[in-house]
N, C-alpha and C positions, 0 to 999 in steps of 0.2 A: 207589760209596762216596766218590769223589773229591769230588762236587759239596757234599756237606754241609760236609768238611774248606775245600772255598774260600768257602763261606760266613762260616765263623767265621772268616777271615783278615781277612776285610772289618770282620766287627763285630767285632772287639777293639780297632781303633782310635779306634770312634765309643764304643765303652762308655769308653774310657782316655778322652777327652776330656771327656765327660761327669762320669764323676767328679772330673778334675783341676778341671773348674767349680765344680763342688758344694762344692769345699774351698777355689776363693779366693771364693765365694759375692759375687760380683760380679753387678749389674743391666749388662750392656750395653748398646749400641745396635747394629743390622745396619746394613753398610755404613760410607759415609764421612760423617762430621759435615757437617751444619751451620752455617756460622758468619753472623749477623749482619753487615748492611752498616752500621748505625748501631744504637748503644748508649749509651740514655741513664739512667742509674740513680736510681734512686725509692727510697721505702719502699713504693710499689704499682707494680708495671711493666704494662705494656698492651702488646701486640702488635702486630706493623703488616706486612699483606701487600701487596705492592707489585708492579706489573707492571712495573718500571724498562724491562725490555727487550721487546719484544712479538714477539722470533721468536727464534730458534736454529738452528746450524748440526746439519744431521743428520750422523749419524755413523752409518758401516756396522757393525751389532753381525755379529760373528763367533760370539758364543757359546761362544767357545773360552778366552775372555782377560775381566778383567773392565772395562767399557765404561769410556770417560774421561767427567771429568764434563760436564756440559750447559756446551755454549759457547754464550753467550748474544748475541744481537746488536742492532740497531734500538733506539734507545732511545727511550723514550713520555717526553716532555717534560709532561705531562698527570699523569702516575702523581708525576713531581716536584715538580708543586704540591699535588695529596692530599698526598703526605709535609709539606710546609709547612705546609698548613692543618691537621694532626696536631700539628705541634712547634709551630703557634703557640696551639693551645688548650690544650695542656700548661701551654703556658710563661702565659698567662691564668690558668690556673685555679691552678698555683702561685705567682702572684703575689697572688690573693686570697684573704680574710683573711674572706670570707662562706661561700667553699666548700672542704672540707674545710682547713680549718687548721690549721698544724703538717702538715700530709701533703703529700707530695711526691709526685709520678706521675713516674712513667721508664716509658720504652718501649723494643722491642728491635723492630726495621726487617728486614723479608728480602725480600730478590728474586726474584721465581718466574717470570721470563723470559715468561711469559703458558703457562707450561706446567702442566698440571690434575697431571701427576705427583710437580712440583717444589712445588707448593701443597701439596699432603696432605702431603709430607717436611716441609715447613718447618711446619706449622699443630705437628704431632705435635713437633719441635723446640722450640715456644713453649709447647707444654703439657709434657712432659719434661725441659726442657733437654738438650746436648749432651755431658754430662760422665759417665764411668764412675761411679757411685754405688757405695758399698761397703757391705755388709748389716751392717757393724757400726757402721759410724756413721749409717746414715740410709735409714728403709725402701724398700723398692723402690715402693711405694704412695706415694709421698710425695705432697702437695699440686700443685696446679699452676703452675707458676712466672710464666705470667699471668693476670690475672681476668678480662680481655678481650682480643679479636681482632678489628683496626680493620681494612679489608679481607673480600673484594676488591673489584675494580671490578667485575668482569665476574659473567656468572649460573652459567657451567659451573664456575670454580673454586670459587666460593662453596658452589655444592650440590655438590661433591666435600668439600671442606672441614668444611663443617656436617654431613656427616654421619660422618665418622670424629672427627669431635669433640662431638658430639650425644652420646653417653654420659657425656661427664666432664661435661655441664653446663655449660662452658665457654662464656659468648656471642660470638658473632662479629657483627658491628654493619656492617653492609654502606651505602656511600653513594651505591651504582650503581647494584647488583644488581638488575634489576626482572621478572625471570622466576616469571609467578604460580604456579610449582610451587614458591615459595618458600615459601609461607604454608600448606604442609601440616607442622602441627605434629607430624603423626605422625611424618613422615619429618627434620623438620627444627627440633626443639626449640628448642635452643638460638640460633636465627636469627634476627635483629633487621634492622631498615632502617630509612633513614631518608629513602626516595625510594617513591614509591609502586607499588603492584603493575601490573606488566605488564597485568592482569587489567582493571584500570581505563582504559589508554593503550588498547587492544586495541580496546573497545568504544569509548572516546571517538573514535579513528581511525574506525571504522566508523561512527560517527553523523557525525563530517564530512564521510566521503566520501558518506553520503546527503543531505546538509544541502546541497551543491550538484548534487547530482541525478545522479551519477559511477554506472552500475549494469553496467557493463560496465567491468570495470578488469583489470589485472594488477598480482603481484605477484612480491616477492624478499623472501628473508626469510636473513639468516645462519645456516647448518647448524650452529648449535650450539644448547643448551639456549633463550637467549635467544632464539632467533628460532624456535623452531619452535614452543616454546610459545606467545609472543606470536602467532603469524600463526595457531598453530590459533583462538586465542580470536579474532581478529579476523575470519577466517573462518566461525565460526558466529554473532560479532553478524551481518555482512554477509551472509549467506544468510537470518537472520532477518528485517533491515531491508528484504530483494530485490534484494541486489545482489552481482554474479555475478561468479568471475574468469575471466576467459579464460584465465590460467596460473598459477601458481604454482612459483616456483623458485628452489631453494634453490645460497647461495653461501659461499665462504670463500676467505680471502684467501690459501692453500696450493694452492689448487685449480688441477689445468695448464691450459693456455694452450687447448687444444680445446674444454673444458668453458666457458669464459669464452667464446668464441667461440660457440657452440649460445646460450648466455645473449644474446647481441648480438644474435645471428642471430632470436631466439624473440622479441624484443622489434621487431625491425625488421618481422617479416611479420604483427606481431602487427594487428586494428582496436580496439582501444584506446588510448585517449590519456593516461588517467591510469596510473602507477605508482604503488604503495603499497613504500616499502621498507623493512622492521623490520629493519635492518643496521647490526652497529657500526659507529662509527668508523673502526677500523682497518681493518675490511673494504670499509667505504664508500671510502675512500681509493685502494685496488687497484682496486675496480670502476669509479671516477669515471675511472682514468687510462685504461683498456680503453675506454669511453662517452666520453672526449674522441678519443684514437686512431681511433674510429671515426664520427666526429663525430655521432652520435646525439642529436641535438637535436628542439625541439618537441614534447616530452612533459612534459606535469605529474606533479609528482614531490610524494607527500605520503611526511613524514617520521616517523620514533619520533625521540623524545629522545637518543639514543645519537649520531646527526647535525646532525640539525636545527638546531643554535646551538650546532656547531662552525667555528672559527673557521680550524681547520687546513684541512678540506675544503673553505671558500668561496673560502680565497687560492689552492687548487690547480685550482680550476673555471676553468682558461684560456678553455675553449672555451660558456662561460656554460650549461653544461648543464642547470643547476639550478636558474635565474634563475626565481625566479616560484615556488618550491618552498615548500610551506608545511604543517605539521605542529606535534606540539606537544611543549612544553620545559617543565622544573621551571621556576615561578616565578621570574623574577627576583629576587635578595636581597643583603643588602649584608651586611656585618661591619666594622664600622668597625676600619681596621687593618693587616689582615688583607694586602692587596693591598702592602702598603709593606713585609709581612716575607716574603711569597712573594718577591718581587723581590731580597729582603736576599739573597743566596747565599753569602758569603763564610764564614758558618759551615761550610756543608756541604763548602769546598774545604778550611777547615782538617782534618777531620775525615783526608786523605791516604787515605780510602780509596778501593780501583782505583774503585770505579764514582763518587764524585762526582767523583773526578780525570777520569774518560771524561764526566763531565754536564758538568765546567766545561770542556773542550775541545770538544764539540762543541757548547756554549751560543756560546762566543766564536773559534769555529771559528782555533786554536792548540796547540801543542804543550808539556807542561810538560818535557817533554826530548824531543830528537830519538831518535828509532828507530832510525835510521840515517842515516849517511853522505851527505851531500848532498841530504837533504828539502831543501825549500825554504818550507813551511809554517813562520808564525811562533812564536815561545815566550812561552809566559804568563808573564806577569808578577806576575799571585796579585793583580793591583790593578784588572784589569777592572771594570767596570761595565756594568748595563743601559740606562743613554743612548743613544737610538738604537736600541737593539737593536728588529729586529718578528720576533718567530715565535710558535711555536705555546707557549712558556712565559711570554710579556709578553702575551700576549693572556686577558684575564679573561672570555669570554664563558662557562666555566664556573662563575661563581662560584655557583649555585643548587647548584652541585656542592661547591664546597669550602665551602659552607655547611653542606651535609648533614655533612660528615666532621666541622666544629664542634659541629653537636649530637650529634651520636654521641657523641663525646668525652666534649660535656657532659651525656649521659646517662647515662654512667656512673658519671661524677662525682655525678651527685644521687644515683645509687642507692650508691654508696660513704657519701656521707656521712649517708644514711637508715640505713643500716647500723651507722654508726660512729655514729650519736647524736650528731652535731656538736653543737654551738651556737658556743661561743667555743672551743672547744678538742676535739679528735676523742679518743675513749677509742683509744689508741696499741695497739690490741689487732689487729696487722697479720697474724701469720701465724694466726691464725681464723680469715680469712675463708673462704668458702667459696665455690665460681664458683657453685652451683646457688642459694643468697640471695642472688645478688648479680642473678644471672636473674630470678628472682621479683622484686626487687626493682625492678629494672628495666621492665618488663613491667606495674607500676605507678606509672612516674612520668610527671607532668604540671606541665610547668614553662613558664615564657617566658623568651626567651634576652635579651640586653641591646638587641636588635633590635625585639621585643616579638614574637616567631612564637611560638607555643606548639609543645612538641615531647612527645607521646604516642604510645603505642603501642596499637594496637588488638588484638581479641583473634588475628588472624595473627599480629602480631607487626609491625603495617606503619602509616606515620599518612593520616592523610587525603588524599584523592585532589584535587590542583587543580595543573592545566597552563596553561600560556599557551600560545596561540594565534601560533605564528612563520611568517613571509612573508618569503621570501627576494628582498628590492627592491635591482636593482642601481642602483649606483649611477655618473656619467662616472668619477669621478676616483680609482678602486680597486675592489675585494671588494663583495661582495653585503653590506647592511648589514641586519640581523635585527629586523624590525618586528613589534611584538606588536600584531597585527588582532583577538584574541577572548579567551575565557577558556572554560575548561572546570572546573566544580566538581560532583562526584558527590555531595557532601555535600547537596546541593538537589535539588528536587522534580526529577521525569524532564524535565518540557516547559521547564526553565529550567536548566536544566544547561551547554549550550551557547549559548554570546553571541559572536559574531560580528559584527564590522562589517566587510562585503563590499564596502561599497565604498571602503573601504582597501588592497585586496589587491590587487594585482600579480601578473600573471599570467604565462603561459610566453609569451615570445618578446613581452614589453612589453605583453601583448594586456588590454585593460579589459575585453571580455565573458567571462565565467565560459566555461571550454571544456567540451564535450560530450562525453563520452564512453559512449554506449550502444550497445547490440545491436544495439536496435529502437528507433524512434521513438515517443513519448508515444503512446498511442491515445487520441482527443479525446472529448470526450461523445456519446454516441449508437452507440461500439463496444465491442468488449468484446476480450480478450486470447484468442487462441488459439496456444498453445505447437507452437512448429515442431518438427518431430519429429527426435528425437536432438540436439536443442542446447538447453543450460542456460535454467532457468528465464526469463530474462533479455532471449532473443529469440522473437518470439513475432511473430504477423501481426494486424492491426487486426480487424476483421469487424463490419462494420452487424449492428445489433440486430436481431432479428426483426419479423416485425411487430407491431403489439401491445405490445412491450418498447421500455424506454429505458435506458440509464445516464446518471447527470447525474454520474458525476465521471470523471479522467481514469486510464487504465490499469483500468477496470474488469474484471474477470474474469469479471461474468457480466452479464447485463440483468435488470432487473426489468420485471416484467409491468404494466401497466396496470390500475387498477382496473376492473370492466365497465363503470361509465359513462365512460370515460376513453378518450384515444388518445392514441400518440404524436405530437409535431409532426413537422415536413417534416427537422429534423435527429436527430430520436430521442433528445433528451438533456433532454423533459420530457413530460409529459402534462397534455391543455389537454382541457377537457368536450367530448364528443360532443358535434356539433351534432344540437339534438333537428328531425327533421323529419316535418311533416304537413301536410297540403292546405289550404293556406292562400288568404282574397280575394285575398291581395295578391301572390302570383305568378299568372304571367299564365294559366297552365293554371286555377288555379282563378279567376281574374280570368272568364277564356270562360266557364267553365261555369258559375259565376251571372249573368254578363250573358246567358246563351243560357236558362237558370231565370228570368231575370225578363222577359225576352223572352216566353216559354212565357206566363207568366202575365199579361201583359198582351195577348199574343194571344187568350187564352182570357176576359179581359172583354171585347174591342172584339166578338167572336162573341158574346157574352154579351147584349151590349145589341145588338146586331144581331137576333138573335133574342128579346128584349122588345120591340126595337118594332114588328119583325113576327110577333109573336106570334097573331093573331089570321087571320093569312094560311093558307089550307090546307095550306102546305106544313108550317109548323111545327105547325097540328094535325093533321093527318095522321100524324107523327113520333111522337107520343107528347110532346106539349111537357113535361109534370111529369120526364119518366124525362130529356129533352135538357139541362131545366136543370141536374138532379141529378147527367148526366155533366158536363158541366162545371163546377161546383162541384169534383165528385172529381176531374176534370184539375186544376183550380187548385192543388188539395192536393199533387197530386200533383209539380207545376211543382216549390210551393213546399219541399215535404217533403226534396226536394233540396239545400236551404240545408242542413238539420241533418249532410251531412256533410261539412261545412268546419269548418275552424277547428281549434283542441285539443280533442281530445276531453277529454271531462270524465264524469262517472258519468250527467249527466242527458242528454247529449245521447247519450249510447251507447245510453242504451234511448230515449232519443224517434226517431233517427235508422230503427232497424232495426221499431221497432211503427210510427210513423207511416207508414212506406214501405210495412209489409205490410198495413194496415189500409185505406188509401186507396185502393191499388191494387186491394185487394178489392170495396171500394166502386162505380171505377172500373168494373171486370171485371161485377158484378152489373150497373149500368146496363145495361151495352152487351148481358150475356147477355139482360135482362128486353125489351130492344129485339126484339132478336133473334127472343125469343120468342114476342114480339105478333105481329111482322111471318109467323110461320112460322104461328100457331096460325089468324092472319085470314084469312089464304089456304085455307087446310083449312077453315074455319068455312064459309065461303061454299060448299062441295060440300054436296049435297041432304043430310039425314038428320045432318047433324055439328052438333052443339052445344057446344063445346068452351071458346067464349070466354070462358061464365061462370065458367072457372077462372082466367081470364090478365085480369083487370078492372081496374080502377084499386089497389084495395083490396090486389087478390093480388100486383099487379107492388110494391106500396110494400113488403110482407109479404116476399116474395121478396128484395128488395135488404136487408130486414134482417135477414133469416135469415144468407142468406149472409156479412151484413159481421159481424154478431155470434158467428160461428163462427170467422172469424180475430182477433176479440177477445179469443174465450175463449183459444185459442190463446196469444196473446201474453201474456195474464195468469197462464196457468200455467207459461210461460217466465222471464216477470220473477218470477216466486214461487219458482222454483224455483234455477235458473241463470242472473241476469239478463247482457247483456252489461255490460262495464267497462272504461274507459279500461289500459292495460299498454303496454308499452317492448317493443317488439321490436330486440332487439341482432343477429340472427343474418341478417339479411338485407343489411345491409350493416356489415363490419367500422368503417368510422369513423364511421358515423351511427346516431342512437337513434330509430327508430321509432314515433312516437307512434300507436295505434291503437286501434279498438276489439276488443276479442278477446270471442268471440259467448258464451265462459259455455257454452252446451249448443247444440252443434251441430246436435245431434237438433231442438230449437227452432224454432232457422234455417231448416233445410232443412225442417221443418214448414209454416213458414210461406211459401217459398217455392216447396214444395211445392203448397200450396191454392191459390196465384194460379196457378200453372202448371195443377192440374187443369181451375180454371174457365175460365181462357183457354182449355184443348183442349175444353172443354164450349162453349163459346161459339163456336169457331172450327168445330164438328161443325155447330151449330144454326143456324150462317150459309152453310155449306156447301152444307145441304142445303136451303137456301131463294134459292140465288142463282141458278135459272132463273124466278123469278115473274116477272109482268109486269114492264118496266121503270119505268113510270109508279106502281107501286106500294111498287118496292122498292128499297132500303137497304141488303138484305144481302150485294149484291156487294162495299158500302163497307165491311163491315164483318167480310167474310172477309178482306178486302185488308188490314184494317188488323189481325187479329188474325194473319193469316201474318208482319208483318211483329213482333208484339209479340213470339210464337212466334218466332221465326226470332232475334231481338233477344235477348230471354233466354235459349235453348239456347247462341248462342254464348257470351253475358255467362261460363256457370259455368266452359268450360277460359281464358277470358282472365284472369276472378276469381284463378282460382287460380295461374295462371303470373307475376301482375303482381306487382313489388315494392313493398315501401314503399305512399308515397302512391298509387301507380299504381292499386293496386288498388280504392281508394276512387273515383279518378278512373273505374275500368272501370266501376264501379256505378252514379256518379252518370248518364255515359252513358249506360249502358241504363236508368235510371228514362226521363233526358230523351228519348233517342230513341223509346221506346215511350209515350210519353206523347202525345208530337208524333206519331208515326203514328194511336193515334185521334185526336188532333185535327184531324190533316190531310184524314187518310181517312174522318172521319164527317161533319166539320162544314164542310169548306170546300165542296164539290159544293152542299151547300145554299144558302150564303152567296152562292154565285156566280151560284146562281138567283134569290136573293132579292133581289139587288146587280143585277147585269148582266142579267141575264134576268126579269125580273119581267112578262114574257106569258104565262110558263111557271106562275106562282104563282098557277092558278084551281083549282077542284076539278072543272073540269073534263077538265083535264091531269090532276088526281090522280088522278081515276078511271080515265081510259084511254077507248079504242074498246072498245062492248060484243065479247062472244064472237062470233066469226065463223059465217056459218050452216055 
């Protein structure tokens, strides 16, 4: 029962408090105010977050006591000129009498040390004010005490910022900020810019780094909003374009000294030569001194805007680390003015507050009162001046930057005075306004500044995308001096977006050739890419096309095949026409073979007229001189028939070639059988009782050689009727040559007809056989078993050579065996004769023909 009683001890003091609230019905704030480092009053006030300091001392929270406030330190000399370029567009636009008139703008200034906690306190401070509010004079809902919020620089405070103030509608108008998770309207209504989207540098970064050929790079990117967004989007252009990181790694300028070391260390063993680094300023600054310390030189360094044409980080580049660095920066832009009232300071030290009393001592490095006792540092005098002075606040390579905070300014300006109905005079109707018309309104203006830039917002909330192109070329006599080499505009077609003159760039360590930085080397034409296994797309091994295949451009992924009349050349990176080949006069193989055909047939007249003029001798009638002439005639054809297979073949020589060969030879073949015949049937005739001749007569041997030649006529005629041969491409016998040939149509045909000259040769070669023990003075037929053994012998081999021979070869095996067995009867029938008729002519009586009668 004890535990309930100590519960209620507890709550009676939180109810007593509670209710003593309820009756002084006060709005307060938690915690400690607040207060403004500059205040300047209007009848509209505008807000302005500032990074004056960019770091803080940590403090051990205890938990026990409540924490002291943020001690701020470093001051950003950079965040002092945005405040200038803020107070001098104020002071502009309340000196003209075009934009709002009669109205005054005041601003209220806060310092958020570069810390995201101290941001959100102070944004909620400029939408609230700092003052206890009482329910009877003034609701707790009250309006917003600015209609705008100029700030920040950076992307983390901004999207902390925007969105605890994205419900009141309130715009915050950012002149840095470039992280493309800006321009989600869901999450970030109220959020305006006037430097373009991360989203756009991200990609333009990744088309330069492919633009000079970089596909093996490394990267650093700042661990905050800003960089990790930027470098993801840069990362998926770059993997798109094919180009690959060897690392990726993230920094900040808090981070110990180990972690900065592993970064040195990952970059020294790294083979990449280019860096990519989406790094603030302020980070860039710690990192550069780490990469001088470690003299980390000879790598190309490409930059984001945030570095690139700062002017702070070139004068601290002792060790030229970043000589030849080249990346892109807002537009260069002028403000006439502008640069003469940044310089002015002397307002901001009147103002006695601690932080420009700490900006004008460490500007003119002096004391306005000693600290103590025997400093030796000298005392301001309140009458300095920037004569002379060089650092990082007389230096204007920002002004594309303090440009942007001008039209910011004067963006709200035009949306104030669309609002207010200017002309010559503003309807003075000041506390109506309302921040979320004043968004809207904003969100649709499109104005030109006195510069003549136009300044819109698109539907992100963001204007148009156009970088210059910066090359960090050092210079003997100082700092690296910032050359614009190209231009980058998204607003233009894809293939014309990037302009680059290359050969204005300036490279790392002085060097005029573009440096190299890949995996793998280009593969040339004629290979094709194959990915090494377990490493990024990026390194990969060359590989000769196959055969058959080319690629004609360079880093190909695969080969294309050749068309079928096509082949690749000797490097594989085109395809040039088959050469087409067939048995042609004019190489020498078929050069022989028709000089050794017209040879054949001029042998066969010189025998020809040899036997006309001894025609009338009994050797040649004895012979059967009609059936001698008729072979030789068929030998001539036969010589000649051997022409038809040269050349290209064409439709009419495919079927003259294959009928002329089988027809002649048949012709041939019946001669020499009808010889045969006589000589076997004469010998029989002369035994007692045998009558036989009168079937083998002149009449019957003409009858016989047309039977049989008119049989392999028919033959051929139902062939070419049917299936005739016809010139075709044989590809498959040799891959780079095109076979020009005849292809037989109906094989059945072919071998028909090559079939019937084989029968009658074994019929003739049986009939010669068995007549070759006749007398010798009577007979022929030993000549003409010999020579049908060798025509026999000549064709069996011709059909396994036919068929094994390639290409032209085979036509070559053919023409062969026509000539060689042609030349065997001519040799073997008619020369034995010749030599009797010639040389031996005591031999040529009929009384040698006949012989010595039968023996008793």
């Amino acid at each position: 029962m004890k535990q309930p009683e100590q519960g209620w001890v507890f709550l009676l003091p939180l109810l007593s408090a509670y209710f003593s609230h309820a009756e002084q019905q006060l709005c307060t704030h938690r915690g400690d105010p607040e207060f403004p480092q500059l205040v300047k009053d209007g009848d509209i006030m505008l807000g302005g977050v500032f990074s004056f300091h960019v770091s803080w001392n940590k403090e051990e929270t205890t938990y026990e006591e409540k924490p002291l406030c943020l001690q701020c330190t470093s001051l950003n000399f950079r965040e002092f000129q945005m405040l200038q370029a803020m107070l001098f567009t104020i002071e502009e636009i309340n000196n003209s009498s075009d934009l709002l008139p009669g109205i005054y703008l005041g601003c209220k200034i806060y310092d958020t040390c570069g810390s995201i906690a101290r941001s959100i306190k102070v944004s909620l401070e400029l939408v609230n004010g700092n003052e206890n509010v009482s329910a009877t004079s003034e609701a707790c809902a009250r309006p917003a005490q600015v209609q705008a919020i100029m700030g920040e620089a950076s992307s983390s405070p901004s999207m902390a910022i925007a969105t605890v103030i994205g419900p009141f509608s309130v715009p915050l108008i950012s002149q840095f900020a470039t992280c493309a998770c800006l321009s989600d309207k869901s999450k970030y209504p109220s959020f305006l810019r006037t430097i373009p989207s991360d989203y756009y540098q991200s990609r333009a970064l990744a088309q330069l780094v492919k633009h000079f050929g970089w596909t093996w790079i490394g990267a650093i990117r700042t661990n905050d909003d800003y960089g990790n967004n930027g470098m993801a989007t840069f990362t998926e252009t770059a993997e798109q374009l094919g180009v690959c990181l060897e690392y990726s790694l993230t920094f900040f300028r808090t981070d110990p000294w180990d972690k900065i070391q592993k970064i040195i260390e990952t970059i020294r063993s790294s083979t990449s030569k280019v860096i990519v680094a989406f790094i603030s300023q302020a980070d860039m600054d710690v990192l550069l001194q780490e990469l001088s310390r470690s003299n980390l030189t000879g790598y190309q360094w490409v930059g984001s805007e945030a570095w690139i044409f700062d002017f702070q980080s070139a004068s601290r580049d002792n060790k030229r680390i970043l000589d030849g660095a080249i990346g892109l920066s807002i537009p260069k832009a002028h403000v006439s003015g502008l640069k003469e009232f940044i310089l002015d300071v002397k307002p901001l030290y009147l103002t006695s507050n601690d932080l420009f009393v700490e900006f004008w001592e460490e500007l003119f490095s002096c004391k306005v009162k000693q600290s103590e006792p025997g400093e030796t540092q000298r005392l301001c005098t309140g009458h300095e001046n920037l004569t002379g002075v060089e650092n990082s606040f007389t230096d204007m390579s920002l002004m594309p930057i303090f440009s942007n905070m001008y039209k910011g300014v004067y963006a709200v300006a035009h949306a104030l005075h669309d609002i207010l109905g200017c002309n010559k005079t503003c309807n003075n109707k000041v506390p109506l306004l309302d921040p979320l018309t004043i968004l809207q309104h904003m969100k649709g203006i499109h104005f030109k500044t006195k510069e003549g830039e136009e300044v819109y917002f698109n539907e992100n909330g963001d204007p148009a995308a156009k970088y210059d192109i910066i090359n960090w070329q050092p210079r003997e006599d100082g700092p690296v001096s910032f050359e614009t080499v190209g231009r980058y505009d998204a607003s233009l077609p894809a293939d014309e977006q990037m302009n680059v003159q290359q050969k204005s760039v300036v490279w790392a360590q002085k060097s005029e050739q573009v440096p190299v930085s890949v995996c793998s080397e280009t593969c040339p034409p004629g290979t094709r890419k194959v990915l090494q296994k377990g490493k990024p797309v990026c390194c990969y091994d060359c590989i000769k096309c196959a055969e058959g295949e080319i690629s004609n451009s360079t880093d190909s992924v695969s080969c294309i095949r050749c068309p079928i009349d096509f082949w690749p050349n000797e490097k594989r990176d085109a395809c040039i026409q088959k050469e087409a080949e067939f048995l042609s006069h004019q190489e020498i193989m078929g050069a022989l073979l028709t000089a050794a055909s017209l040879f054949g047939t001029c042998m066969t007249a010189v025998i020809a007229l040899v036997f006309v003029k001894h025609r009338k001798t009994p050797l040649v009638r004895a012979n059967n001189s009609e059936l001698s002439f008729l072979l030789l005639f068929s030998l001539t054809l036969c010589f000649l028939c051997s022409l038809t297979f040269m050349g290209e073949p064409s439709d009419w020589s495919c079927m003259l070639r294959h009928t002329a060969f089988g027809i002649t030879f048949v012709l041939c073949i019946s001669c020499v059988l009808g010889k045969t015949m006589v000589v076997l049937m004469a010998f029989n005739a002369t035994r007692p009782g045998r009558n036989v001749m009168k079937w083998f007569g002149a009449t019957q041997q003409r009858l016989g050689v047309l039977g049989f030649t008119l049989m392999q006529v028919i033959i051929c005629i139902v062939w070419l009727a049917t299936s005739p041969p016809f010139p075709s491409k044989n590809f498959k016998e040799f891959k780079d040559k095109i076979i020009l040939e005849c292809s037989l149509g109906s094989a059945v045909g072919f071998w028909a007809v090559l079939g019937y000259i084989g029968l009658l040769a074994t019929l003739c070669f049986i009939c010669a056989f068995l007549a070759r023990k006749l007398p010798d003075n009577f007979n022929e037929a030993k000549f003409i078993t010999f020579s049908m053994l060798i025509f026999c012998t000549v064709w069996i081999t011709f059909i396994p050579a036919y068929v094994s021979s390639p290409g032209k070869f085979s036509v070559a095996v053919e023409i062969f065996a026509i000539l060689a067995s042609t030349f065997g009867l001519l040799i073997c029938i008619f020369i034995p004769k010749c030599y009797i008729m010639l040389i031996k002519p005591e031999k040529n009586t009929k009384k040698n023909m006949m012989g010595p009668g039968p023996s008793k």
